[in-house]
N, C-alpha and C positions, 0 to 999 in steps of 0.2 A: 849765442846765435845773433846774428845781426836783424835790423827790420826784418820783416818778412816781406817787403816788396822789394827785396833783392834779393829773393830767391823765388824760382817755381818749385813748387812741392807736389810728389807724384805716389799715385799709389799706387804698387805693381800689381802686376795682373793676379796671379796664382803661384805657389811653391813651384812649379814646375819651370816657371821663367826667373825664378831668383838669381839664378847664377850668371844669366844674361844682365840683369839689369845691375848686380853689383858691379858686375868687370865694368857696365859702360858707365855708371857714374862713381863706384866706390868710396859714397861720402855721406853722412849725415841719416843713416835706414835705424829705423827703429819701429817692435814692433807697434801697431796698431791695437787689429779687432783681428780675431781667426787667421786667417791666409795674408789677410793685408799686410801691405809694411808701408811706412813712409819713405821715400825717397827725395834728396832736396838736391835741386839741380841750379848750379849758379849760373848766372848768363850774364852775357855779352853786351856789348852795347850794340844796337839797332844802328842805322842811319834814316837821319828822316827822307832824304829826297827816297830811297829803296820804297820806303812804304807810300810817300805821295805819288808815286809814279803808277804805285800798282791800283792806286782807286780808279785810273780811270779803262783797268784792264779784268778788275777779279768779278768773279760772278760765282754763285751758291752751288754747288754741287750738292747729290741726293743719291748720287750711286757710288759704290768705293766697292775697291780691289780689298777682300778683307784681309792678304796678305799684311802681318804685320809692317810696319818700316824698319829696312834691316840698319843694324848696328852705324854702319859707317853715315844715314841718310838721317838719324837720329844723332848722332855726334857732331855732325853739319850744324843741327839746331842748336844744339848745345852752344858751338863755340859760337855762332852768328845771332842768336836770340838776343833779347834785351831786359833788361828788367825794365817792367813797364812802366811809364810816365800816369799816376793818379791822375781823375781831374779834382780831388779833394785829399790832400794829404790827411788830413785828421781821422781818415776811416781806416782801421787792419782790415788788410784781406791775405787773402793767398787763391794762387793756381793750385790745380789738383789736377792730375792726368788721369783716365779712367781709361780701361781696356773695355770690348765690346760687351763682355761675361757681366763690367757691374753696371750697365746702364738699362735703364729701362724707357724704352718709348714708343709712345702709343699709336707715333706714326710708320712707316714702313721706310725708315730711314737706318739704315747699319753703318760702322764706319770701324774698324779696325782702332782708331784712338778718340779720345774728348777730352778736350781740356773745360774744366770747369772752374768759376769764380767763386770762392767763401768768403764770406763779406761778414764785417759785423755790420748788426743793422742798425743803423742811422739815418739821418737825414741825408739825402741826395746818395744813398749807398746803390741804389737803382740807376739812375746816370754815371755813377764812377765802374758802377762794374762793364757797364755797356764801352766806357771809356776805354777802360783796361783792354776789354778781351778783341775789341774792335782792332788793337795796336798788333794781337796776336794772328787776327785774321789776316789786314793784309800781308805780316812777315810771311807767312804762310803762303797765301797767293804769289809774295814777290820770290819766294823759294821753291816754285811750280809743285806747291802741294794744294791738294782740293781741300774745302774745307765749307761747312754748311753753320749756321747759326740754329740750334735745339730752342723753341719757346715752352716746349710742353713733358720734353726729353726730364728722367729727373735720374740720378745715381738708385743704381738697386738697394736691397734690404742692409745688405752682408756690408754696405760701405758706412760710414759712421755720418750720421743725422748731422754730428757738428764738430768742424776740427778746430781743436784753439780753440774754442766758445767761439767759432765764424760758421754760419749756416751760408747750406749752397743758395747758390742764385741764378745760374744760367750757367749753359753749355757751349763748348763749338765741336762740331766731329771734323774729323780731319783725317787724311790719308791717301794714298795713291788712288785715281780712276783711271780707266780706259777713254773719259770724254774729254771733249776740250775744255781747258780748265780758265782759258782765257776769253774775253769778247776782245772782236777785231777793231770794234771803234766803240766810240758813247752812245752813238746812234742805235745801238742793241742794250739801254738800258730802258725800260720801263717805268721812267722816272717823270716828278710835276716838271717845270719849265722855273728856271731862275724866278719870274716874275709870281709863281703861283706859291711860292712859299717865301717871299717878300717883296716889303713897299722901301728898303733902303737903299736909297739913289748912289751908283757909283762902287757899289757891291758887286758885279756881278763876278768879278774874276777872283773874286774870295771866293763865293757862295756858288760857284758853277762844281768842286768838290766835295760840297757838301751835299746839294743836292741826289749826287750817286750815291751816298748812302746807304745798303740797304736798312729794310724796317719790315716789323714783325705785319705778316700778311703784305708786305709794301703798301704799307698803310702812311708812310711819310708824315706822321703828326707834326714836324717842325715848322717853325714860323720865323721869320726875322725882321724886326722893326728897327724905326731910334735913327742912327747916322752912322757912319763907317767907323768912326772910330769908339762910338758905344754901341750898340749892339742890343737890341732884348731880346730873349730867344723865350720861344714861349712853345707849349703844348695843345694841341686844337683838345675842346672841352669833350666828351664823350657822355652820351646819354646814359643810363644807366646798364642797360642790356648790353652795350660795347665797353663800357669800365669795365663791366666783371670780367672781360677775358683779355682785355687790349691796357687795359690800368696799368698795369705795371711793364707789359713789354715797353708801352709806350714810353714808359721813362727812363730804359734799356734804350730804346732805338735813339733817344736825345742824345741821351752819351755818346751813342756812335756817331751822330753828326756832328758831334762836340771834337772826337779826336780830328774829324775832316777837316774841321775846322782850324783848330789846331795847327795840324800839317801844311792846311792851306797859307796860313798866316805865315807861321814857320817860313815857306818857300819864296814869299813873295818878300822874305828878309825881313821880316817885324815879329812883335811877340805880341803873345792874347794874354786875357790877364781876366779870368772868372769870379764873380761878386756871387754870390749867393743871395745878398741882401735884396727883400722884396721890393717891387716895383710893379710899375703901371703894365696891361697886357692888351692887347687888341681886345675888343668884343669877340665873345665865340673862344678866346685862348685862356691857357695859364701861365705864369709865372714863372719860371724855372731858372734861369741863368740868364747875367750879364755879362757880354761878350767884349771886354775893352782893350782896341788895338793901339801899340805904340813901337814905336822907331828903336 
């Protein structure tokens, strides 16, 4: 088997959809736990302008048609997916596909599919996953499928604790609604202003995609310092009562301003280039990534 971040790995539903799920990808199933089987789905290359284009269009969806996605809208994905760009190669992860039957969440959120992140745990494994799945959201949006970010959502009993030795780490539900799955302009985001999430002069047409972001509760904890072509990205600090529930999305939602970033850089024809090595943070912030742009 090759890396595993060149493949999504999916678990099917129940015996009763096995025969569905062999014809549509016929490769790589083997069993699991009980009813599960593995499925490994190779994919496509993305294009980036697809996904830059859709940040300034996708918005969270919470209601879904729990009709499953039939065969031909699922084979769409297939061939047009990507296997996704890490923002730390040195971590294994894998996607996991769950049906509605294995997820369990405590909000009143259903979704007919969820793809989920298995990370090993490491350093910055919380930014890389936000990284990864963020890449999956907007394909999703850019392919008019709804699709919501789970913070609390976790895999049922029946689904295995740990695949590979990689434990879950976050979800996204995904699948057809009845509502509009697009905003008409920027002006319907709920988002800070360029200037309230940085002091770096000459940023703004990077950092006007990052900013739309979403962030767990739209809580937006990112920051951006330094000069255009270094970068510090930092975490606003959380008192203690706010770590214990926002601690770790919050280093989820980094990642996801990470791939904005990313994207953003990408389109404006230059490349980004992440240090992990520590440095200086504004008062009130943390530490997290250095963001260095070049031609």
């Amino acid at each position: 088997m090759e890396k595993v971040n060149k493949y999504l790995r999916f678990l099917s539903p129940r015996k009763q959809h096995q025969n569905e799920e062999t014809e549509l990808y016929g490769q790589g199933m083997g069993k699991m736990k009980g009813d599960l089987e593995i499925i490994i789905w190779r994919l496509t290359v993305l294009k980036n302008p697809q996904l830059y284009n859709a940040i300034f269009h996708r918005k969270s969806i919470r209601k879904y048609d729990m009709t499953p996605l039939p065969t031909e809208t699922l084979a769409t994905l297939k061939d047009h997916a990507s296997s996704a760009k890490p923002l730390d190669e040195s971590i294994r992860y894998e996607f996991v596909h769950l049906y509605s039957a294995d997820v369990k969440n405590l909000l009143p959120i259903k979704a007919p599919h969820y793809i989920c992140v298995y990370s090993q745990i490491k350093g910055n494994y919380l930014m890389n996953a936000g990284f990864l799945l963020q890449q999956v959201d907007l394909y999703l949006s850019a392919n008019n499928l709804a699709s919501c970010w789970l913070g609390i959502a976790k895999p049922s009993k029946e689904v295995p604790k740990q695949i590979n030795g990689l434990e879950f780490v976050i979800m996204l539900a995904f699948g057809n609604t009845t509502e509009p799955i697009y905003r008409t302009n920027t002006s319907e985001f709920k988002r800070k202003s360029v200037s309230e999430i940085s002091c770096v002069a000459g940023a703004d047409s990077i950092l006007e995609p990052v900013r739309l972001a979403p962030s767990s509760s739209n809580t937006q904890p990112w920051f951006f310092s330094g000069e255009v072509e270094a970068m510090t990205v930092s975490r606003k600090k959380l008192n203690l009562l706010k770590a214990a529930f926002y601690g770790k999305m919050n280093q989820i939602d980094i990642g996801i301003a990470l791939c904005h970033f990313w994207l953003s850089v990408d389109h404006l024809g230059q490349v980004v280039r992440y240090s992990f090595e520590k440095d200086a943070a504004p008062n009130g912030y943390e530490f997290m990534v250095k963001a260095m742009i070049s031609q």
